[in-house]
N, C-alpha and C positions, 0 to 999 in steps of 0.2 A: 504494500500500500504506500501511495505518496506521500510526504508529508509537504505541509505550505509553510515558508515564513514570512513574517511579516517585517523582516528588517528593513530598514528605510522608509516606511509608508510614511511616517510622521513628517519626513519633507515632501513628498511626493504632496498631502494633502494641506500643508503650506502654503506650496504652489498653487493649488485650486482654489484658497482662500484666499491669496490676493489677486487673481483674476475675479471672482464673484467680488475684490470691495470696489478693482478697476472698473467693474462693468455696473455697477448700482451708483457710483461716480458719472459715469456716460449717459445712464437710459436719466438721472436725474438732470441734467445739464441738455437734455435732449427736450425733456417735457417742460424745462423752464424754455427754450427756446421756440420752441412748438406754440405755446402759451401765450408769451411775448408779439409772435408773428401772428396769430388769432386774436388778439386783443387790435393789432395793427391792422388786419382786414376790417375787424369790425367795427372801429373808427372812421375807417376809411365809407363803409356802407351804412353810417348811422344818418339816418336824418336831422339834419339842423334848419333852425327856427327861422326864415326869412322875414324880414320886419321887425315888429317889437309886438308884444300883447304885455298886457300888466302882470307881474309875477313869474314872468319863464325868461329863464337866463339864458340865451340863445349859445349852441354850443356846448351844454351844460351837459348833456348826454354824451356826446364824442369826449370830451375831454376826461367824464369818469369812469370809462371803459380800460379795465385794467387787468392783469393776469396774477393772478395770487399768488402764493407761497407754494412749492411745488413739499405736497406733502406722500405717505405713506401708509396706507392701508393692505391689510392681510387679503382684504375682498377685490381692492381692485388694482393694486398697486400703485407705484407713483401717477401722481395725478395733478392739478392744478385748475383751479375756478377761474372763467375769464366772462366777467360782466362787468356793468357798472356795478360803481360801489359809489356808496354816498348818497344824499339827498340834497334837495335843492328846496327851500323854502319848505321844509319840513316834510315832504314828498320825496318820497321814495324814487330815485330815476331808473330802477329795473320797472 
């Protein structure tokens, strides 16, 4: 019968634990860019207010259109929120 050893495994899985922290490094640096660039189309396609009316800050929706914090969940993994944030005269701009 053969026997197995396991001499050296301990760097061999090393090695695969700094490629999984290089690659959670990338796909996060990937979703905050991703995020950034979707925040940018969606400013770019926001409606803004022609004229003036009383109480609407013209602009006020493009400009709060932002890409969050690129965070980390079990369910969906990195990830990042891209709307407006903020309000405007106490109203909500999403």
């Amino acid at each position: 019968m053969g026997t197995f050893g396991t001499t050296g495994i301990a760097a061999e899985l090393e090695k695969f634990d700094l490629k999984r922290k290089g690659a959670d490094e990338a796909v996060q640096k990937a979703v905050q860019a991703g995020g950034k660039t979707l925040a940018k189309r969606l400013q770019e396609a926001a409606p803004e207010l022609k004229g003036h009316r009383a109480g609407i800050t013209p602009g006020a929706l493009k400009k709060s259109i932002k890409a969050g914090k690129v965070t980390y969940s079990a369910t969906d993994g990195y990830h990042t929120d891209v709307g407006p944030v903020g309000k405007d005269h106490g109203e909500s701009l999403a």
